[in-house]
N, CA, C and O atoms as a Maestro MAE file, in Angstrom:
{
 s_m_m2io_version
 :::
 2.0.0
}

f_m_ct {
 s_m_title
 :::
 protein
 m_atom[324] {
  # First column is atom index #
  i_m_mmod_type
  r_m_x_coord
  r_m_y_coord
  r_m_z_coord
  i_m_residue_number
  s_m_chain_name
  s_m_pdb_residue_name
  s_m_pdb_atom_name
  i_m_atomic_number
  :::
  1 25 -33.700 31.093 -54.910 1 A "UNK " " N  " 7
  2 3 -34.460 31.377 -56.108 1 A "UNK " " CA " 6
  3 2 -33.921 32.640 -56.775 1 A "UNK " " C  " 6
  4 15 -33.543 33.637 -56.160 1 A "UNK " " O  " 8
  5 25 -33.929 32.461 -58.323 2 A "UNK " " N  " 7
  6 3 -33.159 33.797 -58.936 2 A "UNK " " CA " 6
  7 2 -34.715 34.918 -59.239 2 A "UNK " " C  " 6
  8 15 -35.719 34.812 -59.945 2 A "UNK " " O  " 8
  9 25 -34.313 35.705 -58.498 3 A "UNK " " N  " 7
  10 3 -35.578 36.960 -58.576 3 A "UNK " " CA " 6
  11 2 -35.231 37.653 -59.944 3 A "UNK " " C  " 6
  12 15 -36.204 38.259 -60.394 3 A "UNK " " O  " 8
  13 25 -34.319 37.709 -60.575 4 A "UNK " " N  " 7
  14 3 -33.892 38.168 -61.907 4 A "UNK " " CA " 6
  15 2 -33.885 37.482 -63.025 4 A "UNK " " C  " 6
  16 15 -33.304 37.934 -64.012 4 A "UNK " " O  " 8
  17 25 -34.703 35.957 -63.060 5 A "UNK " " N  " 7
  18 3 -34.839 35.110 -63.882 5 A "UNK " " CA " 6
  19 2 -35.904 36.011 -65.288 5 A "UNK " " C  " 6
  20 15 -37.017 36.537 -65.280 5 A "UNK " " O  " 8
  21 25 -34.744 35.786 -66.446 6 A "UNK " " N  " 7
  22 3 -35.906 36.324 -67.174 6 A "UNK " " CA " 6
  23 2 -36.019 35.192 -68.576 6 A "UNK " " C  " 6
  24 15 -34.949 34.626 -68.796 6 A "UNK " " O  " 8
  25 25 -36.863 34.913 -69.272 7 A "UNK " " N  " 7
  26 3 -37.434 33.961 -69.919 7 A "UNK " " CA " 6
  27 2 -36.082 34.482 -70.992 7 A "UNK " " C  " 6
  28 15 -35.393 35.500 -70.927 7 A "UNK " " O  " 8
  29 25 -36.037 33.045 -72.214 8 A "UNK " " N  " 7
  30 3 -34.929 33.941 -73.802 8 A "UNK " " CA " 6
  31 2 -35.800 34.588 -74.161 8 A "UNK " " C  " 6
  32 15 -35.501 35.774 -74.296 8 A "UNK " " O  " 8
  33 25 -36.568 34.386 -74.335 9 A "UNK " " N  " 7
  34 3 -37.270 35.837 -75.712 9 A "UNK " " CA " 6
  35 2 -37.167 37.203 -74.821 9 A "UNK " " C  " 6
  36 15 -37.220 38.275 -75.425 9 A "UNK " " O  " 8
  37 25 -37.031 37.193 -73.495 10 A "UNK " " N  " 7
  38 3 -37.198 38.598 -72.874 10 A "UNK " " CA " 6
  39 2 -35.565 39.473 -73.410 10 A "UNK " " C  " 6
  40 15 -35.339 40.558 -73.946 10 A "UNK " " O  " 8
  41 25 -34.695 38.337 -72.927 11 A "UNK " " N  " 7
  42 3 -33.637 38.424 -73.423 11 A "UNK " " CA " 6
  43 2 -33.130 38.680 -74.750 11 A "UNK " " C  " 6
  44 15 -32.425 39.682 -74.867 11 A "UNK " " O  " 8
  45 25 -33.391 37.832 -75.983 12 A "UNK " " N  " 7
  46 3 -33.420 38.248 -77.226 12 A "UNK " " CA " 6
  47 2 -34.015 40.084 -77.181 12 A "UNK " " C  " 6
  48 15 -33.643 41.186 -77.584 12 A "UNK " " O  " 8
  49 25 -34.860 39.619 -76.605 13 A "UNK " " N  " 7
  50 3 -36.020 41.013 -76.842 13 A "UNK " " CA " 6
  51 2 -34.908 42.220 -76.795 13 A "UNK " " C  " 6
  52 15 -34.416 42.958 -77.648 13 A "UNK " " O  " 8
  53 25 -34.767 42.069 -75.477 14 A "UNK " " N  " 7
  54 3 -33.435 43.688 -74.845 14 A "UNK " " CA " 6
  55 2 -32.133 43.803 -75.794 14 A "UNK " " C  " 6
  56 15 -31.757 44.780 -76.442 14 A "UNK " " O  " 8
  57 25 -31.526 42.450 -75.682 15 A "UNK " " N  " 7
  58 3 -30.243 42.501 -77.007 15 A "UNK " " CA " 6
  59 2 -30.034 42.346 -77.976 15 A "UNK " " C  " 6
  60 15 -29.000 42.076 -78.586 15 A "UNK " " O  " 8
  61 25 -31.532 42.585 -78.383 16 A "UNK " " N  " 7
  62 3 -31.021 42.346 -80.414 16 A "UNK " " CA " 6
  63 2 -32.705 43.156 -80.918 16 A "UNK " " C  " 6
  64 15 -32.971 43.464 -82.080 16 A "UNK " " O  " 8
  65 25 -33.410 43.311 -80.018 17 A "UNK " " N  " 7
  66 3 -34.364 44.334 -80.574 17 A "UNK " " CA " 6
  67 2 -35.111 44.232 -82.008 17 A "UNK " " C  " 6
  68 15 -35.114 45.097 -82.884 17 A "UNK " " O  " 8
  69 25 -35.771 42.909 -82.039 18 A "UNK " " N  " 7
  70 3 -36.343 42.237 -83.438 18 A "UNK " " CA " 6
  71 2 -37.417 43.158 -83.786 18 A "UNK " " C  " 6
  72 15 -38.254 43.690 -83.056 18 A "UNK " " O  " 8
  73 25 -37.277 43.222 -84.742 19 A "UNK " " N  " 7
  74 3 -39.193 44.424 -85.775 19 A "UNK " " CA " 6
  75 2 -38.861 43.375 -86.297 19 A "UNK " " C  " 6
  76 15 -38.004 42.509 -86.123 19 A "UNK " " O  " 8
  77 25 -40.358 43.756 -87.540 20 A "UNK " " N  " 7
  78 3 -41.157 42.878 -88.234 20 A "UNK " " CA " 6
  79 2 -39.880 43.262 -89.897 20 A "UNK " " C  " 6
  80 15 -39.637 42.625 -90.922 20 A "UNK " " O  " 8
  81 25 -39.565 44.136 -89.532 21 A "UNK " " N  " 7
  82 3 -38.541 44.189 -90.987 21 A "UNK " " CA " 6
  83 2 -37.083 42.956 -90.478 21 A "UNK " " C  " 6
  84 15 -36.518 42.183 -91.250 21 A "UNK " " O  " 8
  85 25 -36.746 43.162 -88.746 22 A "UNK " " N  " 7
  86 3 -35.441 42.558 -89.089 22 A "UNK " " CA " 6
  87 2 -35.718 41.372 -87.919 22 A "UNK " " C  " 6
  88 15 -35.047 41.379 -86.887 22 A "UNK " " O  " 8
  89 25 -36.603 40.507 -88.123 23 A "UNK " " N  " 7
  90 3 -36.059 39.417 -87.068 23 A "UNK " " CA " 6
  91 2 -35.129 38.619 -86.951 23 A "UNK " " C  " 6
  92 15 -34.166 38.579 -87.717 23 A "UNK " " O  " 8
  93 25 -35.332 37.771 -85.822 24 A "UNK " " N  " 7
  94 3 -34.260 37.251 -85.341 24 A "UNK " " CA " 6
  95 2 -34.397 36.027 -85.779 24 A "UNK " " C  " 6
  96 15 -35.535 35.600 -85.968 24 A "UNK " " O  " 8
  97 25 -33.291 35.231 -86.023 25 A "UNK " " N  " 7
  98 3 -33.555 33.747 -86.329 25 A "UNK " " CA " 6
  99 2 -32.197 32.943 -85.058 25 A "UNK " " C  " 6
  100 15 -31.224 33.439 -84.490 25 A "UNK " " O  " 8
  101 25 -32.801 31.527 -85.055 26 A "UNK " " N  " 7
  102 3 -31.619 30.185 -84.110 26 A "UNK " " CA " 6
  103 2 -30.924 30.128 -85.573 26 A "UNK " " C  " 6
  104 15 -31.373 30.140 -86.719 26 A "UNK " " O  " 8
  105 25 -29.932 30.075 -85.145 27 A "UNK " " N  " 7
  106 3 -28.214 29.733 -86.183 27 A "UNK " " CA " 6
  107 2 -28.215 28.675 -86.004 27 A "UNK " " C  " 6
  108 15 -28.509 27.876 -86.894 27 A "UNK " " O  " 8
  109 25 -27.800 28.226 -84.485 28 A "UNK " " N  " 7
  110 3 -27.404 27.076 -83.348 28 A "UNK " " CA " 6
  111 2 -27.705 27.078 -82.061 28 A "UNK " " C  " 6
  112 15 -27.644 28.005 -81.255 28 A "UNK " " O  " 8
  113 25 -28.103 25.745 -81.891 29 A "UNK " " N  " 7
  114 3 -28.351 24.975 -80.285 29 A "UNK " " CA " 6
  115 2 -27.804 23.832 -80.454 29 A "UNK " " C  " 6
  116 15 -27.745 23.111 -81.450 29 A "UNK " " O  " 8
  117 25 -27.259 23.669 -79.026 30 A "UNK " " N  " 7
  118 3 -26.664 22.774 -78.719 30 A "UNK " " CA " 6
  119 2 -26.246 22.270 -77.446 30 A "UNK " " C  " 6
  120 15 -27.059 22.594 -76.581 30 A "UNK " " O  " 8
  121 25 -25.129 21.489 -76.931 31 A "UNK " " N  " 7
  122 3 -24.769 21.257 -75.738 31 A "UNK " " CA " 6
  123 2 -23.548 21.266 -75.412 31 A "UNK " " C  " 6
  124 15 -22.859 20.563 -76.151 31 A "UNK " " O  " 8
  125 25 -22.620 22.147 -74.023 32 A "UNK " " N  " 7
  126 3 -21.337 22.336 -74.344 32 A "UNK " " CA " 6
  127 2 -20.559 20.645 -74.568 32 A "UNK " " C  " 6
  128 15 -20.956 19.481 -74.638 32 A "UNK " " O  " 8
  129 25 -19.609 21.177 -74.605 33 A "UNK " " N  " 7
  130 3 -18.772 20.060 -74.709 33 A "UNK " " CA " 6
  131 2 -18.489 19.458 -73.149 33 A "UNK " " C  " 6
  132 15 -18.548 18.269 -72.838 33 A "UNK " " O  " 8
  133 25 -18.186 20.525 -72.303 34 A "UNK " " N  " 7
  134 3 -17.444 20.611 -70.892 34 A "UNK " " CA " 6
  135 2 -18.920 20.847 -70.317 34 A "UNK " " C  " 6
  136 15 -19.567 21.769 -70.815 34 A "UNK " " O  " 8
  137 25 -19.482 20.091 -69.322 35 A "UNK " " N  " 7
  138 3 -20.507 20.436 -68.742 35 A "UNK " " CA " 6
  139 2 -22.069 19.785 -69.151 35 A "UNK " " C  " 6
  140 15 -23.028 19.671 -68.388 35 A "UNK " " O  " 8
  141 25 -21.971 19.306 -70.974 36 A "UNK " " N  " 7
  142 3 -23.137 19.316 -71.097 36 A "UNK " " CA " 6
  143 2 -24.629 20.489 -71.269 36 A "UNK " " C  " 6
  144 15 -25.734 20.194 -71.724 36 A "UNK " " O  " 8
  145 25 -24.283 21.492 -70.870 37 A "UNK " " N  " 7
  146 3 -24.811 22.677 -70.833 37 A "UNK " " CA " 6
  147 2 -25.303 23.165 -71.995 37 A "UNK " " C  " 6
  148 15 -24.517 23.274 -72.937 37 A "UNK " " O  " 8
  149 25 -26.846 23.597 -72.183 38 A "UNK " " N  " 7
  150 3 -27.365 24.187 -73.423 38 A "UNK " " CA " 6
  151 2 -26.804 25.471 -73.550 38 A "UNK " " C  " 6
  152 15 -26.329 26.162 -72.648 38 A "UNK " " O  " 8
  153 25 -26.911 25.763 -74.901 39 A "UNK " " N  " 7
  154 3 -26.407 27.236 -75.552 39 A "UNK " " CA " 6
  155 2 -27.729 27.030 -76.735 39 A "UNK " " C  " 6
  156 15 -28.252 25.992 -77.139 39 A "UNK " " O  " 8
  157 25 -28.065 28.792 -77.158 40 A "UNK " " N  " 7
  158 3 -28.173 29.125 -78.025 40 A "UNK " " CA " 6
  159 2 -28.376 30.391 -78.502 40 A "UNK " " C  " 6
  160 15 -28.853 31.392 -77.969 40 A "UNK " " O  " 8
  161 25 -27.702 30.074 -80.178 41 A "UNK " " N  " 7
  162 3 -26.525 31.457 -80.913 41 A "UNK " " CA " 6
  163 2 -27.897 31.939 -81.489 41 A "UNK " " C  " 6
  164 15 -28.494 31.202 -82.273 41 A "UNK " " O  " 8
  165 25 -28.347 32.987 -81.178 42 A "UNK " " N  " 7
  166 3 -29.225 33.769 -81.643 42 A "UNK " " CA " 6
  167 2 -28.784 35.178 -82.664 42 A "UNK " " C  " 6
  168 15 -27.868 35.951 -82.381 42 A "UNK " " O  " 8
  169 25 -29.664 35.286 -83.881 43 A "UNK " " N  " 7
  170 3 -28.875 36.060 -84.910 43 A "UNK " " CA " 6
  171 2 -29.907 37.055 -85.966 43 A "UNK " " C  " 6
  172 15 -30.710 36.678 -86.819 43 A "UNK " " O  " 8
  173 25 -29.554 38.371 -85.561 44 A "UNK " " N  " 7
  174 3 -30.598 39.514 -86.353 44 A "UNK " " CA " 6
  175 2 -29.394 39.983 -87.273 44 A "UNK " " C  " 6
  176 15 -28.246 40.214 -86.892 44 A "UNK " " O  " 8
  177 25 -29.946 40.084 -88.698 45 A "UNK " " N  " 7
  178 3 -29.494 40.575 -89.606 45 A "UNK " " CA " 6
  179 2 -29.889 42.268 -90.161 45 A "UNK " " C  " 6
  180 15 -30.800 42.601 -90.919 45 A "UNK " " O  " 8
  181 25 -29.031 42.993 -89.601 46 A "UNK " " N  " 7
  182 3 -29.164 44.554 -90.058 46 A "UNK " " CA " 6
  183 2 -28.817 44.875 -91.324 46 A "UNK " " C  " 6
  184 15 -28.069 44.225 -92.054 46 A "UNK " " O  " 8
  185 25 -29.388 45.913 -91.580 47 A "UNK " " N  " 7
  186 3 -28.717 46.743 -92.714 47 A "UNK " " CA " 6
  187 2 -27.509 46.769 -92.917 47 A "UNK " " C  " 6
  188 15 -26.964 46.472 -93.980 47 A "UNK " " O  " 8
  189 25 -26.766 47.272 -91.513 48 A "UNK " " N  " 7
  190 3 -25.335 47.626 -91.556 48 A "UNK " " CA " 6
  191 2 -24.562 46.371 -91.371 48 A "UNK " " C  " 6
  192 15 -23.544 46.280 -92.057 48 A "UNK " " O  " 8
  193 25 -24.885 45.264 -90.477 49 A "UNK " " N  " 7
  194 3 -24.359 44.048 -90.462 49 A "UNK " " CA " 6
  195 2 -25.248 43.185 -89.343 49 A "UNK " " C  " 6
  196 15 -25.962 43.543 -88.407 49 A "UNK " " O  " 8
  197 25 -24.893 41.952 -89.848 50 A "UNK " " N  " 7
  198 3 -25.483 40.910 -89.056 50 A "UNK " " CA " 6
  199 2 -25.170 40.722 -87.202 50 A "UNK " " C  " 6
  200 15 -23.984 40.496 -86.964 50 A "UNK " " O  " 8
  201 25 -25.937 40.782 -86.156 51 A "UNK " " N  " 7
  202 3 -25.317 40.699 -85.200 51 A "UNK " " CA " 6
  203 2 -25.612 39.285 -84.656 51 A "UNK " " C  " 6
  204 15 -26.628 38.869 -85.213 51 A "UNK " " O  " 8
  205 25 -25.154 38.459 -83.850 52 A "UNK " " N  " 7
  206 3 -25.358 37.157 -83.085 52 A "UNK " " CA " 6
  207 2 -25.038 37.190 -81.478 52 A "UNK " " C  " 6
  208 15 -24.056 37.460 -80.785 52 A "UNK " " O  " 8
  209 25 -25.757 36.966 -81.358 53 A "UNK " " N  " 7
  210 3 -25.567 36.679 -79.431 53 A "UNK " " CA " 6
  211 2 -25.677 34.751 -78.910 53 A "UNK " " C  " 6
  212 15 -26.608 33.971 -79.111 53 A "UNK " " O  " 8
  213 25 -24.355 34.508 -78.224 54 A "UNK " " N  " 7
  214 3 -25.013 33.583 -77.893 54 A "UNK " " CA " 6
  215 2 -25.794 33.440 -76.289 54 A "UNK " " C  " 6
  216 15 -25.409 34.185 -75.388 54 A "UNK " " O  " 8
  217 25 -26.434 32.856 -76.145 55 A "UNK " " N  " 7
  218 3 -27.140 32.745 -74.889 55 A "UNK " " CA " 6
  219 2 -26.941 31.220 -74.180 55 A "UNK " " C  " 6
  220 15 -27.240 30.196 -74.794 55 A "UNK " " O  " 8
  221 25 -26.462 31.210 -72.976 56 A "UNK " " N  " 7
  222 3 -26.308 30.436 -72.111 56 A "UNK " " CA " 6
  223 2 -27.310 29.684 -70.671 56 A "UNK " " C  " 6
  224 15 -27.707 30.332 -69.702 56 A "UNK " " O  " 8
  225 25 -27.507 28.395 -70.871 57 A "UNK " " N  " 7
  226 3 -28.573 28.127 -69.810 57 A "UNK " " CA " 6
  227 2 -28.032 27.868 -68.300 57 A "UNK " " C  " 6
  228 15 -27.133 27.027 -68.294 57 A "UNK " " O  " 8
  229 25 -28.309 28.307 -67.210 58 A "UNK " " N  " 7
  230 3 -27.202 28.251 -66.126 58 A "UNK " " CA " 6
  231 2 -28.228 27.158 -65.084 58 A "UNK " " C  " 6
  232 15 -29.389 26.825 -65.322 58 A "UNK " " O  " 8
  233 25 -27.677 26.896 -64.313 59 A "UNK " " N  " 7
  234 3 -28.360 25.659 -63.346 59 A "UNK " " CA " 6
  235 2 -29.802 25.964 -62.459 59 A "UNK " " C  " 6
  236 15 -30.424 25.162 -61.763 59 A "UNK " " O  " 8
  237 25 -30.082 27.274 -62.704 60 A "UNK " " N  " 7
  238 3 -31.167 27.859 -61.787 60 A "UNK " " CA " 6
  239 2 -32.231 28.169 -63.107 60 A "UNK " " C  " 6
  240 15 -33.244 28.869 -63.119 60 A "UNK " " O  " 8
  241 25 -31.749 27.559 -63.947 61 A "UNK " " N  " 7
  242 3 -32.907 28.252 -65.351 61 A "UNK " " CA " 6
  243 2 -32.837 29.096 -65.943 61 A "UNK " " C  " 6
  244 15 -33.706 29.277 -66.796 61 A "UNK " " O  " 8
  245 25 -31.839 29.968 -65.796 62 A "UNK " " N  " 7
  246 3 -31.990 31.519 -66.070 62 A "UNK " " CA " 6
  247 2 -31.259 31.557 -67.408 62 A "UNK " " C  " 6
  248 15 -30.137 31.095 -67.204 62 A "UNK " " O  " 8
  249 25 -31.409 31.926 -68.768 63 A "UNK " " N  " 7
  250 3 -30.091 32.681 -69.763 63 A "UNK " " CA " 6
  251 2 -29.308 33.451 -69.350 63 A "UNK " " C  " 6
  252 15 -29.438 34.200 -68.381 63 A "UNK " " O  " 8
  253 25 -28.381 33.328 -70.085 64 A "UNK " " N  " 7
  254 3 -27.589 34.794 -69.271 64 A "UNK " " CA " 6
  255 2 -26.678 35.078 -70.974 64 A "UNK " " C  " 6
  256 15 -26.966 34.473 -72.006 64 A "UNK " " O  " 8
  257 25 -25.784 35.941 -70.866 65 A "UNK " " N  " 7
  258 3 -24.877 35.853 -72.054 65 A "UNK " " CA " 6
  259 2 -23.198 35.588 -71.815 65 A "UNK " " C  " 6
  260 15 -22.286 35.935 -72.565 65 A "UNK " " O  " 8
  261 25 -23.139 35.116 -70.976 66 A "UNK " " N  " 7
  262 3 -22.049 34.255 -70.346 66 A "UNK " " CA " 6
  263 2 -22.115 33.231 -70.017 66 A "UNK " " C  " 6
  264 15 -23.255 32.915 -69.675 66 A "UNK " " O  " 8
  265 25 -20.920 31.992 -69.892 67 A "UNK " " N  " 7
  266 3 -21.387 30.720 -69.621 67 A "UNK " " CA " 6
  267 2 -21.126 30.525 -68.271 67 A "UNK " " C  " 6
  268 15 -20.419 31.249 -67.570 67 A "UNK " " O  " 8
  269 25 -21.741 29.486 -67.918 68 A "UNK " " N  " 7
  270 3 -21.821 29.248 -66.277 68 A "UNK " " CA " 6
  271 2 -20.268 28.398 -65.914 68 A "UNK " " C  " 6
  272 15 -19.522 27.596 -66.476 68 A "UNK " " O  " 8
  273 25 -20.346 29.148 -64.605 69 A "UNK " " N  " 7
  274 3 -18.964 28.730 -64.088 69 A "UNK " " CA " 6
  275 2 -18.483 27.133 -64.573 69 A "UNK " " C  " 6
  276 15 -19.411 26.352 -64.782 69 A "UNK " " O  " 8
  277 25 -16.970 26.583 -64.773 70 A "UNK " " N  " 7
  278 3 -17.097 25.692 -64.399 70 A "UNK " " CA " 6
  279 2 -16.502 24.674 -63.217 70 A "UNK " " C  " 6
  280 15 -15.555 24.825 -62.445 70 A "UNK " " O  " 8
  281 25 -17.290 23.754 -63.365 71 A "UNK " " N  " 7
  282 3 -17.726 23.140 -61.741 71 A "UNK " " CA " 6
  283 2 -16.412 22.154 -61.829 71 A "UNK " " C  " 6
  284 15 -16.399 21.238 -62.652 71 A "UNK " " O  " 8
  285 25 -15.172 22.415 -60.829 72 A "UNK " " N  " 7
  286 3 -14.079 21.159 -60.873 72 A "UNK " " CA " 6
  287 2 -14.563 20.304 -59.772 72 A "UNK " " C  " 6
  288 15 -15.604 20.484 -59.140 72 A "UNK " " O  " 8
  289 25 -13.558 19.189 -59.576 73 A "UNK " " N  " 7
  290 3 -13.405 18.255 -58.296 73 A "UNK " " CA " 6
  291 2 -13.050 18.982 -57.324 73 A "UNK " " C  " 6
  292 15 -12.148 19.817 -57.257 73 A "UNK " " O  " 8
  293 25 -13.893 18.592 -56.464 74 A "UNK " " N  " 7
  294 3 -13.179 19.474 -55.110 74 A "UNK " " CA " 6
  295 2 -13.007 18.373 -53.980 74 A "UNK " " C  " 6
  296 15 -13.953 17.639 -53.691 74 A "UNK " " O  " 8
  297 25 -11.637 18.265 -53.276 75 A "UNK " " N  " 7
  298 3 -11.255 17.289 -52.096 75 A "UNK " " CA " 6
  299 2 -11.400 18.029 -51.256 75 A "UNK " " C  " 6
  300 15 -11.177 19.240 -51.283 75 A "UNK " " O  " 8
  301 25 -11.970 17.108 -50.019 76 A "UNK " " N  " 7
  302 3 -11.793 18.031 -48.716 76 A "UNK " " CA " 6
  303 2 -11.541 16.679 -47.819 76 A "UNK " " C  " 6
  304 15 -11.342 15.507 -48.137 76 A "UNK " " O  " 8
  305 25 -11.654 17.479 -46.334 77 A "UNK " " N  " 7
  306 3 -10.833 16.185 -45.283 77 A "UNK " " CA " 6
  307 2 -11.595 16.839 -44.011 77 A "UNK " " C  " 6
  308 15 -12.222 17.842 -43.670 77 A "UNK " " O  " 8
  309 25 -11.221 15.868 -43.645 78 A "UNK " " N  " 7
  310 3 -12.071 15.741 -41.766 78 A "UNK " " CA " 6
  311 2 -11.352 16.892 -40.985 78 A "UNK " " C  " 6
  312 15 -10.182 17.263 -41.071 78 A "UNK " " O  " 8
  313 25 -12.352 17.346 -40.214 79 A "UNK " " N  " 7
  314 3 -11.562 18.556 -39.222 79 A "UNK " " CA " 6
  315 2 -10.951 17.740 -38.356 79 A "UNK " " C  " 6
  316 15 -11.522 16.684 -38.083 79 A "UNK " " O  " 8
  317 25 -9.809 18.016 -37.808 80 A "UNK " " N  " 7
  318 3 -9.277 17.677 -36.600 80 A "UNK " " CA " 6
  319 2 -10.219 17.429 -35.277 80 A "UNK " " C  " 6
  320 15 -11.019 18.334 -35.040 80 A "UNK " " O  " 8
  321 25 -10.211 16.451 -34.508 81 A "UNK " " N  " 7
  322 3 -10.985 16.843 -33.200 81 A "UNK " " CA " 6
  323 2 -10.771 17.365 -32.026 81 A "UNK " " C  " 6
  324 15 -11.705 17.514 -31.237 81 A "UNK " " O  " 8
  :::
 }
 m_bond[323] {
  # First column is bond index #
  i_m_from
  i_m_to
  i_m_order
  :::
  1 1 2 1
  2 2 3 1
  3 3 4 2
  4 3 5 1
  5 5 6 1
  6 6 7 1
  7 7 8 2
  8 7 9 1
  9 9 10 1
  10 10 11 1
  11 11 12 2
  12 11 13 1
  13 13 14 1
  14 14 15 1
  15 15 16 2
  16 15 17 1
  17 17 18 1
  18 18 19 1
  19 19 20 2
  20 19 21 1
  21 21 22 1
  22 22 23 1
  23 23 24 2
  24 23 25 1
  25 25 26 1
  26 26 27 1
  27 27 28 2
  28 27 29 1
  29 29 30 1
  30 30 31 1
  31 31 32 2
  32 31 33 1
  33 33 34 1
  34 34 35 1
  35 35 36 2
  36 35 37 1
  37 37 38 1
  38 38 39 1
  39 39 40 2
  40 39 41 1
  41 41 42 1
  42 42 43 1
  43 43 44 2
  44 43 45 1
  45 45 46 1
  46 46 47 1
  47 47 48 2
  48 47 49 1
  49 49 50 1
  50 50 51 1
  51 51 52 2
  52 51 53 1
  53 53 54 1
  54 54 55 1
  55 55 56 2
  56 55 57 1
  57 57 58 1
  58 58 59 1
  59 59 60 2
  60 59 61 1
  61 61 62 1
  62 62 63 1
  63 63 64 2
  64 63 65 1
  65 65 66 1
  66 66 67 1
  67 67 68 2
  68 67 69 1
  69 69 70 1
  70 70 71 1
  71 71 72 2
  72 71 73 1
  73 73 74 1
  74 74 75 1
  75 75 76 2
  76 75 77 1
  77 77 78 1
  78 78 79 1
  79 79 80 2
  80 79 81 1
  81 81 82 1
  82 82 83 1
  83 83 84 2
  84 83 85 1
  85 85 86 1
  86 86 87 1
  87 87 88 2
  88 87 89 1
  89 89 90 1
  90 90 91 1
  91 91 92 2
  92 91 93 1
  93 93 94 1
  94 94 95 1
  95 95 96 2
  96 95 97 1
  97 97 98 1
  98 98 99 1
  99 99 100 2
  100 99 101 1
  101 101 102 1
  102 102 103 1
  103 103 104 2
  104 103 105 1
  105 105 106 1
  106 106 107 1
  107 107 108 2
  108 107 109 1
  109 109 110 1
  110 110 111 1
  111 111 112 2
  112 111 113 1
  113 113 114 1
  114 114 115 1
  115 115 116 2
  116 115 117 1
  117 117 118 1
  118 118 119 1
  119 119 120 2
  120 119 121 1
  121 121 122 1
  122 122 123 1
  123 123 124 2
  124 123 125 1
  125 125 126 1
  126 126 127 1
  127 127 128 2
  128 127 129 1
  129 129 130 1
  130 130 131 1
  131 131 132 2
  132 131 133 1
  133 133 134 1
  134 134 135 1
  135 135 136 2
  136 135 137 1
  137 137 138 1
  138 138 139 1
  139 139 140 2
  140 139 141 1
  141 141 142 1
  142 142 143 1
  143 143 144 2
  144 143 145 1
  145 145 146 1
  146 146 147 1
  147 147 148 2
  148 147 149 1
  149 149 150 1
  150 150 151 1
  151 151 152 2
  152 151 153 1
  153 153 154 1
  154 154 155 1
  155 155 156 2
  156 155 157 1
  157 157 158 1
  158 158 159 1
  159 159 160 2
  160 159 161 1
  161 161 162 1
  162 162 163 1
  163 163 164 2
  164 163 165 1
  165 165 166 1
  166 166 167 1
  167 167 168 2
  168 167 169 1
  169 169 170 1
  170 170 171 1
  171 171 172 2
  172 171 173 1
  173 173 174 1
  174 174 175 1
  175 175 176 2
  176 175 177 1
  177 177 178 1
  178 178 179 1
  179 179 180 2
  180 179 181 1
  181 181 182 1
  182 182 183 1
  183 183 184 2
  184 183 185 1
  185 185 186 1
  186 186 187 1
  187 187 188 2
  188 187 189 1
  189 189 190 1
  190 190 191 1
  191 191 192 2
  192 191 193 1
  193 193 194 1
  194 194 195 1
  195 195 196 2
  196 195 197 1
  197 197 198 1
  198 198 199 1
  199 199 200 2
  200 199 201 1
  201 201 202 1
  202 202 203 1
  203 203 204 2
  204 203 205 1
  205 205 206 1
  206 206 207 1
  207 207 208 2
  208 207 209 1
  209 209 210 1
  210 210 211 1
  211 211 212 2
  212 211 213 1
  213 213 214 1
  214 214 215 1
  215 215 216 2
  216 215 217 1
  217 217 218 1
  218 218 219 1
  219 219 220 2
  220 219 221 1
  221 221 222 1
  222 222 223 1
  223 223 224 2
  224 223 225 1
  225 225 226 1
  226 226 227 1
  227 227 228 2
  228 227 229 1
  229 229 230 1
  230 230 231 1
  231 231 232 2
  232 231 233 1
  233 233 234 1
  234 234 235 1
  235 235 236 2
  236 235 237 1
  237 237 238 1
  238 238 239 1
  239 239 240 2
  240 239 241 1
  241 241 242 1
  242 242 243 1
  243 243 244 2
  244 243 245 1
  245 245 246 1
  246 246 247 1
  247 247 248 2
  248 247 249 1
  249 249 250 1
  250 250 251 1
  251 251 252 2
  252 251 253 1
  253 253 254 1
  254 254 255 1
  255 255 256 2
  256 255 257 1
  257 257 258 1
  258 258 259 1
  259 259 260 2
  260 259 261 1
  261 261 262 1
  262 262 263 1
  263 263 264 2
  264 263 265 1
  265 265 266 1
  266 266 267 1
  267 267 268 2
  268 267 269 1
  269 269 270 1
  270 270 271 1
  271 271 272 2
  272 271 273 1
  273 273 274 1
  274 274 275 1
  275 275 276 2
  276 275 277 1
  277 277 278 1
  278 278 279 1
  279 279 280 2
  280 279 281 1
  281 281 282 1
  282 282 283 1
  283 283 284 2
  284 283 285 1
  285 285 286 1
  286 286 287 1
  287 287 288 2
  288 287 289 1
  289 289 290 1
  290 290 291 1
  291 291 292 2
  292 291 293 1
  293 293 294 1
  294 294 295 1
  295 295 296 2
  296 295 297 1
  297 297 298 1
  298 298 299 1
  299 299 300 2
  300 299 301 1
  301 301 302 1
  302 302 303 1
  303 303 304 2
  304 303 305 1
  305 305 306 1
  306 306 307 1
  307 307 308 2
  308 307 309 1
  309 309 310 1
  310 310 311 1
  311 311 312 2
  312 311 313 1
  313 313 314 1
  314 314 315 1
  315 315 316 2
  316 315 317 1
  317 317 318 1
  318 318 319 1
  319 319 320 2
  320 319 321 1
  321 321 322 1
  322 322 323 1
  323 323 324 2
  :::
 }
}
């Protein structure tokens, strides 16, 4: 179990820091290409410039702002006896 699971809005919350003058709006959601995997590009517009984060859903539930590993074929073989 991830003890560091934190909900998106907690997330939005810490990296883009929305007030009532500059919230945040979804740009895009979607699903990767490789994996199937949700994303979404979250986006606060400043004074000085617009910032976007995207956010990534990983297999335990959690966002993160990186995407989750990806998973190849893996062969394996019988131990010797």
């Amino acid at each position: 179990m991830n003890t560091h699971q934190h909900s998106l809005r907690d997330l939005v919350e810490k990296w883009l820091s929305p007030t009532p003058t500059t919230p945040v709006r979804v740009t895009r959601f979607s699903r990767t290409r490789d994996g199937n995997r949700r994303y979404v590009c979250i986006e606060v517009a400043r004074p000085a410039c617009s910032v976007a984060i995207v956010f990534f859903r990983h297999d335990d539930g959690s966002w993160r702002v990186f995407p989750p590993r990806r998973e190849y074929p893996v062969m394996t073989y019988p131990e010797a006896a």
